[in-house]
N, C-alpha and C positions, 0 to 999 in steps of 0.2 A: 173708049169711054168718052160721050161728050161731055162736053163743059159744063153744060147745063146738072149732067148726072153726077159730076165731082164736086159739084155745089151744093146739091142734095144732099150727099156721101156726108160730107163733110158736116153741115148743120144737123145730120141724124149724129152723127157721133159726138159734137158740140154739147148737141141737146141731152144726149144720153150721158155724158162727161158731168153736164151741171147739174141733170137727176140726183146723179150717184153722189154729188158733191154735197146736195141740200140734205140726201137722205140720211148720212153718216152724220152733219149736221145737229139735225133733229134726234140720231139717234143716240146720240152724245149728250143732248140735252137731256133726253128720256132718262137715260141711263145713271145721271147726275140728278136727276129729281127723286129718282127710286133709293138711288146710295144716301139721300139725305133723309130719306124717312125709316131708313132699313137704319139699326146699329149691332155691331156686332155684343155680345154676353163675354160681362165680365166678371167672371167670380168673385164674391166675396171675399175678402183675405182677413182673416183672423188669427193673430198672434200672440204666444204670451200666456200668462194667468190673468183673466178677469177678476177682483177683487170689489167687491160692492161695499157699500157703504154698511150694512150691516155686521158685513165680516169685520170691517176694520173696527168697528165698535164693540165687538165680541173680544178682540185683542184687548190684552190687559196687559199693564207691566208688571214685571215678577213671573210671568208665565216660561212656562221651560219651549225650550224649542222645537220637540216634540209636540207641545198642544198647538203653537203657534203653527209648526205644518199641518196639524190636524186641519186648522181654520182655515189659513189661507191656504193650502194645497202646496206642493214641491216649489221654493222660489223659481225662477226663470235665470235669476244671474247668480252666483257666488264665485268669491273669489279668494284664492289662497293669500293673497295680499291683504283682504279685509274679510276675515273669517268671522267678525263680528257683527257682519253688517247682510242681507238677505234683500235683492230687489225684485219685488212683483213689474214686470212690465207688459203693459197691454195696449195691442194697436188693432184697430177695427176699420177696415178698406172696402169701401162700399161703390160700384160704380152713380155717379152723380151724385154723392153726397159727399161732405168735408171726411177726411178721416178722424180717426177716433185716436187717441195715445192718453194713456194716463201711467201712472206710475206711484206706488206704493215702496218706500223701503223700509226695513224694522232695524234696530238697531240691537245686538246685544250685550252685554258686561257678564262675560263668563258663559253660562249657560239660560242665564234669565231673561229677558226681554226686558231690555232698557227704555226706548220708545220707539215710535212710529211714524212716521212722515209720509204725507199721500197727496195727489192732486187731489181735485174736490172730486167727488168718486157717487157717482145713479146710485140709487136704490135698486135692488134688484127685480121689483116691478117697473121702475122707471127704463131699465134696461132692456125689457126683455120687451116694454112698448115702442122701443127706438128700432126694433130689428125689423117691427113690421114697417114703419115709417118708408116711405119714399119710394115703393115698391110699384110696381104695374101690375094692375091684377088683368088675367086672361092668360 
């Protein structure tokens, strides 16, 4: 082989070297532009008893605790330690939106419903317009 043609040799395989170096490159950039407009689906996460502000307004004290389940639905926590007390807890996990946690608990003296303690708690039209909020329509 002459010198001339190891010199060729060589700058074709340089050249082919630095193709291959830009093309990966670029395809890294590509690749990195597409991953930032692509996101992956993440479920909803819903937990807990929802309690609306109408239900808690429907509780009354002196109410047995039978009608109290009637209203607000099976508590979420009870506990052999505080048999007199019933916590609603509700968390609502939305991707790109803040989560949601509220919390209801009833208190009871015997069998009757003593009172009621709740974060500030939607209306159940207010709530049911929060589910569409924030959504991608297509």
């Amino acid at each position: 082989m002459s010198d001339l043609q190891r010199r060729s040799t060589r700058l074709t395989l340089l050249l082919a070297a630095t193709a291959g170096l830009v093309a990966c490159g670029s395809l890294n950039s590509a690749s990195n532009s597409i991953a930032g407009v692509v996101t992956p689906y993440k479920m909803d996460i819903v937990q807990g008893n929802f309690v609306s502000k109408e239900q808690a307004a429907a509780v009354q004290p002196g109410m047995s605790r039978t009608q109290v389940r009637d209203i607000l639905g099976t508590p979420l926590l009870t506990s052999i330690f505080h048999a007199d007390r019933w916590d609603y807890v509700f968390t609502f996990k939305r991707q790109g939106l803040e989560p949601q946690a509220r919390k209801v608990t009833v208190f009871f003296k015997g069998d009757a419903l003593e009172r009621i303690e709740a974060d500030a708690l939607p209306t159940e039209a207010e709530f049911v317009a929060s589910l569409g909020s924030g959504r991608k329509s297509g």
